[in-house]
PyMOL commands that place a pseudoatom at each C-alpha (Angstrom):
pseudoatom trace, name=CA, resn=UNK, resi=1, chain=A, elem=C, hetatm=0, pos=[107.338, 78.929, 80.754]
pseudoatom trace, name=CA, resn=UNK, resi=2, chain=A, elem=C, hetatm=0, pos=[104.813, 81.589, 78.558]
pseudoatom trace, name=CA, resn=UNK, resi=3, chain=A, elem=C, hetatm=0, pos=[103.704, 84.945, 79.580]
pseudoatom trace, name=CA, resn=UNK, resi=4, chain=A, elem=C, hetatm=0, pos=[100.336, 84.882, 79.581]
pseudoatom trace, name=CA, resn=UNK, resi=5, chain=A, elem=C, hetatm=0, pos=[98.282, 88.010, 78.926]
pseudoatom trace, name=CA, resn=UNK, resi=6, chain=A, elem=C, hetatm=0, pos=[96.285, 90.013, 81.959]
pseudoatom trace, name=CA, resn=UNK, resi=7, chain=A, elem=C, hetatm=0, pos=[92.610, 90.818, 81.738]
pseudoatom trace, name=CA, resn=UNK, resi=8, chain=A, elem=C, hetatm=0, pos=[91.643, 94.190, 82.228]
pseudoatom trace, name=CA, resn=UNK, resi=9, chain=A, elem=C, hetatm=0, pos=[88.317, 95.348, 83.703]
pseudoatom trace, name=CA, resn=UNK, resi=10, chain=A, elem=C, hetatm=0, pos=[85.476, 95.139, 83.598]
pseudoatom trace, name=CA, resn=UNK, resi=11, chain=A, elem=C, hetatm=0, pos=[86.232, 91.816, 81.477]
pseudoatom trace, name=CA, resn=UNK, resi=12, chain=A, elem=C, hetatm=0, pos=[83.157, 89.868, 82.388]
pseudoatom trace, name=CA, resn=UNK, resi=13, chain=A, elem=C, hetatm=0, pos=[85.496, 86.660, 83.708]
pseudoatom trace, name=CA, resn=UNK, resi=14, chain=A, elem=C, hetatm=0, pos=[87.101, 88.953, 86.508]
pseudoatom trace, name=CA, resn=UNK, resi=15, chain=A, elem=C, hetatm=0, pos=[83.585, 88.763, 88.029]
pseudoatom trace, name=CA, resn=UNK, resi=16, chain=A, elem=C, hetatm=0, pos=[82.969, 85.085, 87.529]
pseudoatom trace, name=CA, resn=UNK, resi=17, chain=A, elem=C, hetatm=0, pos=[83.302, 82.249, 90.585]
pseudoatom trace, name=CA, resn=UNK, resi=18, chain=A, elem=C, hetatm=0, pos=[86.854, 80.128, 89.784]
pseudoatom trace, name=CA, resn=UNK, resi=19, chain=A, elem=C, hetatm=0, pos=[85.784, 76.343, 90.232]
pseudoatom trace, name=CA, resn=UNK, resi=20, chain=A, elem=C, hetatm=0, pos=[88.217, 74.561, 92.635]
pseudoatom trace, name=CA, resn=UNK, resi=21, chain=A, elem=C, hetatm=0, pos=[91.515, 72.403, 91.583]
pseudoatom trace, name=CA, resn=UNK, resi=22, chain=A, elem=C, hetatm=0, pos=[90.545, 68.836, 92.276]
pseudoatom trace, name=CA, resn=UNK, resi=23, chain=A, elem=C, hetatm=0, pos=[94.677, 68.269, 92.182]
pseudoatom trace, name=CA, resn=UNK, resi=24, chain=A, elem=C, hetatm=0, pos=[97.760, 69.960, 91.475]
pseudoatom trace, name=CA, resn=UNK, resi=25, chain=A, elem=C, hetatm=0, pos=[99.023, 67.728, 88.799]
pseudoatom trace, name=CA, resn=UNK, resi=26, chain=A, elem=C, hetatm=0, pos=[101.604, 69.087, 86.061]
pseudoatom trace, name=CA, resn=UNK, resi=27, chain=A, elem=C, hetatm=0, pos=[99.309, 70.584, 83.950]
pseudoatom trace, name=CA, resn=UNK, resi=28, chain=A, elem=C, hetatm=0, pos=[98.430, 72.808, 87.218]
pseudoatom trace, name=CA, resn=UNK, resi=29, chain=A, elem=C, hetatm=0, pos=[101.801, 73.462, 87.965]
pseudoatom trace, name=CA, resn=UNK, resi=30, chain=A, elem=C, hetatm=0, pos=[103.201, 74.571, 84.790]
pseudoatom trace, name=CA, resn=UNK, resi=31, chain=A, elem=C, hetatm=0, pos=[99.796, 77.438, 84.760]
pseudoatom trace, name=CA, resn=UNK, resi=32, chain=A, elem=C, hetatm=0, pos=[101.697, 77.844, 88.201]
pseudoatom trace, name=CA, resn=UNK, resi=33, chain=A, elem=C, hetatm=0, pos=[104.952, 78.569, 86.582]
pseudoatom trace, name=CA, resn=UNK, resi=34, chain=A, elem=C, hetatm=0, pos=[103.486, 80.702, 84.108]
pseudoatom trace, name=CA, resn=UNK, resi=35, chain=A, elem=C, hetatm=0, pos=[101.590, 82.870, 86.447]
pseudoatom trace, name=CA, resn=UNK, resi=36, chain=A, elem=C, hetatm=0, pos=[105.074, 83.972, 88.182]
pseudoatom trace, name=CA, resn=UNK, resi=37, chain=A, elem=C, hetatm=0, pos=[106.483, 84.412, 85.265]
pseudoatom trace, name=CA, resn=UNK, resi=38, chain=A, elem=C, hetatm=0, pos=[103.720, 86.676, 83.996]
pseudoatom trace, name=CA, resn=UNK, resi=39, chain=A, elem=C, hetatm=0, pos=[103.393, 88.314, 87.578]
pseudoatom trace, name=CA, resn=UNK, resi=40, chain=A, elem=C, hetatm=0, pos=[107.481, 89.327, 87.563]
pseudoatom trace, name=CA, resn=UNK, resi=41, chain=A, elem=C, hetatm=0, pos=[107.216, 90.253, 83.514]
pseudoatom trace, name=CA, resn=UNK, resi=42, chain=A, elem=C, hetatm=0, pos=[104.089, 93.082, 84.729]
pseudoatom trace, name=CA, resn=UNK, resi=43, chain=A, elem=C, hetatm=0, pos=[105.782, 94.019, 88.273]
pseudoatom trace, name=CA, resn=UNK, resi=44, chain=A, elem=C, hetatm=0, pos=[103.067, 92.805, 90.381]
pseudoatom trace, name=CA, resn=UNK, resi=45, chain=A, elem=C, hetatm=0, pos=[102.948, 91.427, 93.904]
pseudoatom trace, name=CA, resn=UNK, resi=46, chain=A, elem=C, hetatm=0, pos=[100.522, 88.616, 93.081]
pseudoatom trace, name=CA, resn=UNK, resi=47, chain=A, elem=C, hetatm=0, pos=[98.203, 87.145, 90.393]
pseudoatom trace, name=CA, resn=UNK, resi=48, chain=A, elem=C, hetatm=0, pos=[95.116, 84.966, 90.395]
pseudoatom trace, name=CA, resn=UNK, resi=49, chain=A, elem=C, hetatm=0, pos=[94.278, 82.389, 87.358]
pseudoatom trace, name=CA, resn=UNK, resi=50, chain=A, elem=C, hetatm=0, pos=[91.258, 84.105, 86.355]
pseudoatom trace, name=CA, resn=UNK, resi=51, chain=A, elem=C, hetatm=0, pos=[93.050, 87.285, 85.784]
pseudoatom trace, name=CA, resn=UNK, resi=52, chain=A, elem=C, hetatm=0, pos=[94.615, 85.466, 82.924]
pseudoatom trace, name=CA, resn=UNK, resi=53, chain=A, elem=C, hetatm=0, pos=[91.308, 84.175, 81.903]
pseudoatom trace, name=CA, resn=UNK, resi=54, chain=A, elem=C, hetatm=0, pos=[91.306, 80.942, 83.703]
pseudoatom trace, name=CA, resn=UNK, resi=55, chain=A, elem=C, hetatm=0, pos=[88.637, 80.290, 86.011]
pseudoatom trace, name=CA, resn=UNK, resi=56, chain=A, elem=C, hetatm=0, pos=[90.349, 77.971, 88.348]
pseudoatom trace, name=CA, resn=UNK, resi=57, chain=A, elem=C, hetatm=0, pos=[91.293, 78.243, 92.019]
pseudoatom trace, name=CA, resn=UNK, resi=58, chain=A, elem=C, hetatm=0, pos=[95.102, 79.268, 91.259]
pseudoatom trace, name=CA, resn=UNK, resi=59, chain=A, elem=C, hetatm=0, pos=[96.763, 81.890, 93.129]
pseudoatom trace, name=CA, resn=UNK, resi=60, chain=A, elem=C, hetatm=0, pos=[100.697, 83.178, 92.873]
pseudoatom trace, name=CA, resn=UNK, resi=61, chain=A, elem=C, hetatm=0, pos=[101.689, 86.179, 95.095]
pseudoatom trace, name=CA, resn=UNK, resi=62, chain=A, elem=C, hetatm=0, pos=[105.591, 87.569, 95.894]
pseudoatom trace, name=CA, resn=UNK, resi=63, chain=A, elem=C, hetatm=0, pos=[106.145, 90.478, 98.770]
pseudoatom trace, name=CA, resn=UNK, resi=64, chain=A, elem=C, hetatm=0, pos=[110.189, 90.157, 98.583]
pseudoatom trace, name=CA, resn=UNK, resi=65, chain=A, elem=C, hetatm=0, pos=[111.892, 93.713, 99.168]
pseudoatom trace, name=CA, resn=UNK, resi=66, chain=A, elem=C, hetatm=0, pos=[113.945, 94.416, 95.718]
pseudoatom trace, name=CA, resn=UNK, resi=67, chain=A, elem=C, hetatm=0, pos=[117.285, 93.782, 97.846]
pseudoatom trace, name=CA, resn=UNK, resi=68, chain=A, elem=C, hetatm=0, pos=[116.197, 89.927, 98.698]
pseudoatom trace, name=CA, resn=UNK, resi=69, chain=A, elem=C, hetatm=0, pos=[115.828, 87.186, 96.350]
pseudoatom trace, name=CA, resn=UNK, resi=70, chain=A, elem=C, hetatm=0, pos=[112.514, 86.277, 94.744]
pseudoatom trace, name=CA, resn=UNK, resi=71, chain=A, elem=C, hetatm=0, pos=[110.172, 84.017, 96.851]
pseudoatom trace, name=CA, resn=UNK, resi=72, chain=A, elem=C, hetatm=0, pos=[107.374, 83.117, 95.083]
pseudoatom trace, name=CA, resn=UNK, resi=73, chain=A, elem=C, hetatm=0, pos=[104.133, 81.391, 96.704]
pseudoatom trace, name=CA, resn=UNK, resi=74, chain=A, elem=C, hetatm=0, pos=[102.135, 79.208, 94.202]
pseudoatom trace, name=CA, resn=UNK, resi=75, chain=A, elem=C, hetatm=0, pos=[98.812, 78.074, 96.240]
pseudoatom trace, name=CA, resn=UNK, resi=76, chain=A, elem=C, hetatm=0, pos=[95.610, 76.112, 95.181]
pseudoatom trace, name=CA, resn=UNK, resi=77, chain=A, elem=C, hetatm=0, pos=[92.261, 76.050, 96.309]
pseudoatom trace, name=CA, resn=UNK, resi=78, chain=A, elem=C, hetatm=0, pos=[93.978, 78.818, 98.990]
pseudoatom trace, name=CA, resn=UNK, resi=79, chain=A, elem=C, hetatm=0, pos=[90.860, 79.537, 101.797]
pseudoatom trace, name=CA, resn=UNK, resi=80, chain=A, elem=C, hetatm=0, pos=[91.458, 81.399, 104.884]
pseudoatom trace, name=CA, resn=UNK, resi=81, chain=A, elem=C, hetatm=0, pos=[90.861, 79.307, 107.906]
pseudoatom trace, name=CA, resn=UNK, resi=82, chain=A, elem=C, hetatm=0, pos=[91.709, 82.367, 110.659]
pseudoatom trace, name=CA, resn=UNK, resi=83, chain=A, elem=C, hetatm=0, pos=[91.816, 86.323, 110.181]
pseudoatom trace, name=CA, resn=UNK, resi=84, chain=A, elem=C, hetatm=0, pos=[92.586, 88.601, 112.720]
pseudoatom trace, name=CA, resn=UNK, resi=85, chain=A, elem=C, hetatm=0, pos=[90.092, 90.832, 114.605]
pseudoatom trace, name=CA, resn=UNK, resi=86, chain=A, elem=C, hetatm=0, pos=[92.338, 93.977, 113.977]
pseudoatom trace, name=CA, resn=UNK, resi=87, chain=A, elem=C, hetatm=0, pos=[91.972, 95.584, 110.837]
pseudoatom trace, name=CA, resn=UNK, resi=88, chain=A, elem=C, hetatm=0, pos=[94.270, 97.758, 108.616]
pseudoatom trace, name=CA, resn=UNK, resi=89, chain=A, elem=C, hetatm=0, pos=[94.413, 100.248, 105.747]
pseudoatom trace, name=CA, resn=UNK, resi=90, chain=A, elem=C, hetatm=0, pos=[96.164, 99.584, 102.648]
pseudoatom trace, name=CA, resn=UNK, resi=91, chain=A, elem=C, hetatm=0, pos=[96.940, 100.655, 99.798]
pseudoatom trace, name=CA, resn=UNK, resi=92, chain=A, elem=C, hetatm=0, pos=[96.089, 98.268, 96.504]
pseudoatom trace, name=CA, resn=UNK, resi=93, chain=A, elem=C, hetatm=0, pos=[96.591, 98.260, 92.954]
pseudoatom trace, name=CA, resn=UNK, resi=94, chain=A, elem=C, hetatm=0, pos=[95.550, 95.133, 90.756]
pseudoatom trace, name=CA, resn=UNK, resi=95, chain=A, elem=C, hetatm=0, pos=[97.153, 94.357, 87.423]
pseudoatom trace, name=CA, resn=UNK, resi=96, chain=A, elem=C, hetatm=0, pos=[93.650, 94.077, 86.118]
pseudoatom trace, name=CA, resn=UNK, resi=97, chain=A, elem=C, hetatm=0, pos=[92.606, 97.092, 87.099]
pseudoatom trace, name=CA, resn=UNK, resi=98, chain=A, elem=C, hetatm=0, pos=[96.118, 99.578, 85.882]
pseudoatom trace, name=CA, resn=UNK, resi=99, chain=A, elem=C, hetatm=0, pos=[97.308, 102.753, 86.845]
pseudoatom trace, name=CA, resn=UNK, resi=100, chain=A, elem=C, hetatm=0, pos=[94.613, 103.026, 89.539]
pseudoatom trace, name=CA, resn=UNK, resi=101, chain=A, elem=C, hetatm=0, pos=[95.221, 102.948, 93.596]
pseudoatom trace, name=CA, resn=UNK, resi=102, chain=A, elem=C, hetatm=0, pos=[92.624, 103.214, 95.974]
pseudoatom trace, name=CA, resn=UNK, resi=103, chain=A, elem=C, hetatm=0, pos=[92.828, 102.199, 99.941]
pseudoatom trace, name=CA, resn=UNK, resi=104, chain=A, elem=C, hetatm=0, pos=[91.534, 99.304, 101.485]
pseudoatom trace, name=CA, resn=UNK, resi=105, chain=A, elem=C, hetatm=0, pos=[90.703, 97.679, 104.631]
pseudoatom trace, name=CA, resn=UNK, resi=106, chain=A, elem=C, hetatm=0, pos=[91.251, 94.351, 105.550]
pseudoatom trace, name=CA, resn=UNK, resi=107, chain=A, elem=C, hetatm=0, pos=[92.367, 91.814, 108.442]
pseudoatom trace, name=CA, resn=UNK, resi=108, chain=A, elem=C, hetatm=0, pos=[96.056, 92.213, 109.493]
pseudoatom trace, name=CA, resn=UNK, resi=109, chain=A, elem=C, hetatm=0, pos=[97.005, 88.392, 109.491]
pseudoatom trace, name=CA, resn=UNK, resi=110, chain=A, elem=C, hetatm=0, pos=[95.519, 85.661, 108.231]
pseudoatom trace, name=CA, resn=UNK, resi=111, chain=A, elem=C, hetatm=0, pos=[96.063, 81.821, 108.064]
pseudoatom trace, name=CA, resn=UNK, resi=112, chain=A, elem=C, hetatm=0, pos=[95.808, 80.363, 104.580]
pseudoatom trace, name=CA, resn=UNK, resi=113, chain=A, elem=C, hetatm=0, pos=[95.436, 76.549, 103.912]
pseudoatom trace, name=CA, resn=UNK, resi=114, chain=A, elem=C, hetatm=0, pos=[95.808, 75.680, 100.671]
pseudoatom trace, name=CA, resn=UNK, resi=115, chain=A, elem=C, hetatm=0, pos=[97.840, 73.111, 98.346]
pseudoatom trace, name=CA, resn=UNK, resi=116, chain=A, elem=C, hetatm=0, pos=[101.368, 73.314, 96.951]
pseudoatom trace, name=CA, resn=UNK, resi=117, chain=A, elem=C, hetatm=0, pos=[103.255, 72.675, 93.631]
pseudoatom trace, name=CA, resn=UNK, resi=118, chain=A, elem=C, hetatm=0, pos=[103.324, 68.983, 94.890]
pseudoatom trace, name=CA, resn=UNK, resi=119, chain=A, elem=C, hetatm=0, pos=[99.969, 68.743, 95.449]
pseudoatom trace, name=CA, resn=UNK, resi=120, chain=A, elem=C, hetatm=0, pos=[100.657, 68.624, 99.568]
pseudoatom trace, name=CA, resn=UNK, resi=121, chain=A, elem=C, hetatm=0, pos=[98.511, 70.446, 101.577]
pseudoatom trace, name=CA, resn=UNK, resi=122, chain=A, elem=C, hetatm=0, pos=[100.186, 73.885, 103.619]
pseudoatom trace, name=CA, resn=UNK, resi=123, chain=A, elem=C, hetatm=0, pos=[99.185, 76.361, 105.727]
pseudoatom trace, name=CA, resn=UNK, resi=124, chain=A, elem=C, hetatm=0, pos=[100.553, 79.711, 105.712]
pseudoatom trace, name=CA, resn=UNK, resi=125, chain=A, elem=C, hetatm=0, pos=[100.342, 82.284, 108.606]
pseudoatom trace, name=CA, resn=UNK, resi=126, chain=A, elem=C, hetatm=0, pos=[100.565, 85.957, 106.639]
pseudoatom trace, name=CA, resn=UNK, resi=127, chain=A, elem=C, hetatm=0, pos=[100.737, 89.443, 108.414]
pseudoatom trace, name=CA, resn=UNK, resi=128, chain=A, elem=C, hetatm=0, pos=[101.200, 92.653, 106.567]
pseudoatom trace, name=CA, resn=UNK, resi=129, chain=A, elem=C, hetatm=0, pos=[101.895, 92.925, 102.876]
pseudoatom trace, name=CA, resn=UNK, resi=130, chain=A, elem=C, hetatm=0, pos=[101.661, 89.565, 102.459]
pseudoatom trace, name=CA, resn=UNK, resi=131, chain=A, elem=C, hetatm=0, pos=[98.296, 88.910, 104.153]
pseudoatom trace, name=CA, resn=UNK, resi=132, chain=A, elem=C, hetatm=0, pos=[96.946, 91.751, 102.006]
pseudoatom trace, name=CA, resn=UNK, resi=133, chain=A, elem=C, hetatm=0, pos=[98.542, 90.283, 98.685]
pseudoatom trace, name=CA, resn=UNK, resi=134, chain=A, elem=C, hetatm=0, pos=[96.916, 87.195, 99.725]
pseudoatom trace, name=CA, resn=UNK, resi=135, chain=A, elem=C, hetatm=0, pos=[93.638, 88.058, 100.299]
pseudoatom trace, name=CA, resn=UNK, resi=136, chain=A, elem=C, hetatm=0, pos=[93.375, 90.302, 97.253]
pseudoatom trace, name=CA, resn=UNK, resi=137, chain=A, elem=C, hetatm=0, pos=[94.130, 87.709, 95.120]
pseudoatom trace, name=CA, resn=UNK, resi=138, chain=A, elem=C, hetatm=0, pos=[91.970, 85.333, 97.069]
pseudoatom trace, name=CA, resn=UNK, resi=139, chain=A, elem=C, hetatm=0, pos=[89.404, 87.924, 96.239]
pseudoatom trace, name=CA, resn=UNK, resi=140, chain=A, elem=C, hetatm=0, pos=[89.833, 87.359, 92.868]
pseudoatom trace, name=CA, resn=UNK, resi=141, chain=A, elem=C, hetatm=0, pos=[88.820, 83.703, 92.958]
pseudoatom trace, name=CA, resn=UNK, resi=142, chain=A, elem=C, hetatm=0, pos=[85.167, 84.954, 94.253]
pseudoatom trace, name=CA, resn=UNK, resi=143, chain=A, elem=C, hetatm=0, pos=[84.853, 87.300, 91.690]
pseudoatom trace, name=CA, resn=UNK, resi=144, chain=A, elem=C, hetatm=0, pos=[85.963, 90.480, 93.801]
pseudoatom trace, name=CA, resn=UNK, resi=145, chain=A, elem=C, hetatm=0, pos=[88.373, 93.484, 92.541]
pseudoatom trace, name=CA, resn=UNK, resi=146, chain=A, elem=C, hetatm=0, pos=[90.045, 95.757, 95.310]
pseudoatom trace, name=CA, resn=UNK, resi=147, chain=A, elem=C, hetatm=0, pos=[87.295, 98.484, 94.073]
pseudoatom trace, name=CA, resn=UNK, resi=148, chain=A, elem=C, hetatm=0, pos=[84.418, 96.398, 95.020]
pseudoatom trace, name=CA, resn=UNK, resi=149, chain=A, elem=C, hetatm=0, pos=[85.506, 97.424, 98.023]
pseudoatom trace, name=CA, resn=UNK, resi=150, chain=A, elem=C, hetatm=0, pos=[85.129, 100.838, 97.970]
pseudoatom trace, name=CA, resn=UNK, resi=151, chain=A, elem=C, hetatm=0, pos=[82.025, 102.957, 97.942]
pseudoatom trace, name=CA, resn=UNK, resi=152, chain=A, elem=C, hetatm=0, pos=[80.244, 102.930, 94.575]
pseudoatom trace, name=CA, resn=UNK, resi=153, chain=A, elem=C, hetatm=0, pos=[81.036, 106.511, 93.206]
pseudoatom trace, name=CA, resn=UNK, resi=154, chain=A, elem=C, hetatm=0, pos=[84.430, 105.475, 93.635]
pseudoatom trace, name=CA, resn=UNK, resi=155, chain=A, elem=C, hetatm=0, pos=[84.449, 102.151, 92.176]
pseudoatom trace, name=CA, resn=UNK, resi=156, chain=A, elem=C, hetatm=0, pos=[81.980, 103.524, 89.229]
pseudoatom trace, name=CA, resn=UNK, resi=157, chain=A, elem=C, hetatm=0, pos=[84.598, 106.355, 88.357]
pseudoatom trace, name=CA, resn=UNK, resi=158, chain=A, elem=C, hetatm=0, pos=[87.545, 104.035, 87.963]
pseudoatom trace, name=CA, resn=UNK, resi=159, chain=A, elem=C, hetatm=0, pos=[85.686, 101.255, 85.602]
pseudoatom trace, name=CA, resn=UNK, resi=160, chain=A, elem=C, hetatm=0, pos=[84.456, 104.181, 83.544]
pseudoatom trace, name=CA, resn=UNK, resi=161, chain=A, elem=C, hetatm=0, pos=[88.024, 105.356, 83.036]
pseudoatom trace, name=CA, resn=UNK, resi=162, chain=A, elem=C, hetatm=0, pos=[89.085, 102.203, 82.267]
pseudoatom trace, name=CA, resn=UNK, resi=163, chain=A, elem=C, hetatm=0, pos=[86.170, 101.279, 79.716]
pseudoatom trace, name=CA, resn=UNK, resi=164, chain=A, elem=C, hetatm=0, pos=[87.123, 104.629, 78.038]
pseudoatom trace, name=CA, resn=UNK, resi=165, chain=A, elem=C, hetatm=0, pos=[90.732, 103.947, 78.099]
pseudoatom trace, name=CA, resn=UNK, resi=166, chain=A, elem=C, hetatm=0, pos=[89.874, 100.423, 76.533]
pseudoatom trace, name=CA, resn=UNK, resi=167, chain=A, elem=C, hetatm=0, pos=[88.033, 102.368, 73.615]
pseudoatom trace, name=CA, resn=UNK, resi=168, chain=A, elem=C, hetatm=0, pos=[90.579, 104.757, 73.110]
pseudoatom trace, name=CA, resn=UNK, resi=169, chain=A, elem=C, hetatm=0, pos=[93.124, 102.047, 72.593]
pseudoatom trace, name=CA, resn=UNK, resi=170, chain=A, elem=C, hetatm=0, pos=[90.577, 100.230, 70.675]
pseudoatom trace, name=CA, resn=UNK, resi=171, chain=A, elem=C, hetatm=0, pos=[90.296, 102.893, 68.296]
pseudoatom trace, name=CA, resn=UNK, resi=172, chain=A, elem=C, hetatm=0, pos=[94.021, 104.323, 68.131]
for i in range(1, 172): cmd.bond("trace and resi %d" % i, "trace and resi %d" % (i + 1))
show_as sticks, trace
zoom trace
């Protein structure tokens, strides 16, 4: 397994469409791998391909408490077939998009079909953390970051703090 390194926005793939996995063959599951690795090594929840710079339909997400084993969910070509009608607040933070928080509002539970490490197709039924996780990082896939969701001056004011941390690191 490799650790892989995490864009950072506004890195112009973060915004780009991923194109869907026509199978998950070894190839797919060793990126799968990877991705969990590289999600555990930055302390994040969950971690879509393109957020590593590949622009494939690859998603890897975790919500285990620290006092229960790790129980990592690799999914491809993950779509939400059902959302709930009752929404919720939550707070998000994206390993693209460090250091910054910002609360969001999305279905409670959702059903996710998608296919496995062996290439079998699953459904999932998520509520909580783990809906959220998911459809973040689904969110991802289509090009969306958590502050797309939030009104423009607030979205604007985090991407300009991260293009000027970017420079300042460029520079240092």
């Amino acid at each position: 397994m490799a650790l892989l390194p995490i864009l950072v926005a506004p890195h112009p793939v973060l915004k780009q469409t991923a194109k869907p996995v026509a199978k998950v063959d070894a190839r797919i599951a060793r990126l799968m791998d990877d991705m969990v690795e590289t999600m555990y090594d930055a302390q994040g929840i969950g971690l879509a391909a393109p957020q590593i710079g590949v622009l494939e339909r690859v998603i890897v997400v975790d919500v285990h408490e620290k006092d229960e084993p790790a129980n990592p969910i690799r999914m491809a070509n993950p779509e939400i077939v059902w959302a709930s009608d009752e929404l919720v607040p939550c707070e998000e933070g994206c390993l693209s998009v460090p250091e910054h928080y910002a609360e969001v509002t999305r279905p409670k539970a959702v059903r996710v079909r998608y296919l496995d490490q062996q290439n079998e197709i699953r459904e999932l039924d998520a509520d909580g953390m783990l809906a959220t996780c998911v459809q973040h990082e689904i969110d991802h896939l289509n090009g969306v970051l958590f502050v797309d969701h939030l009104s423009m001056l607030k979205r604007n004011m985090i991407l300009r703090k991260l293009q000027k941390q970017q420079r300042q690191g460029a520079t240092a």
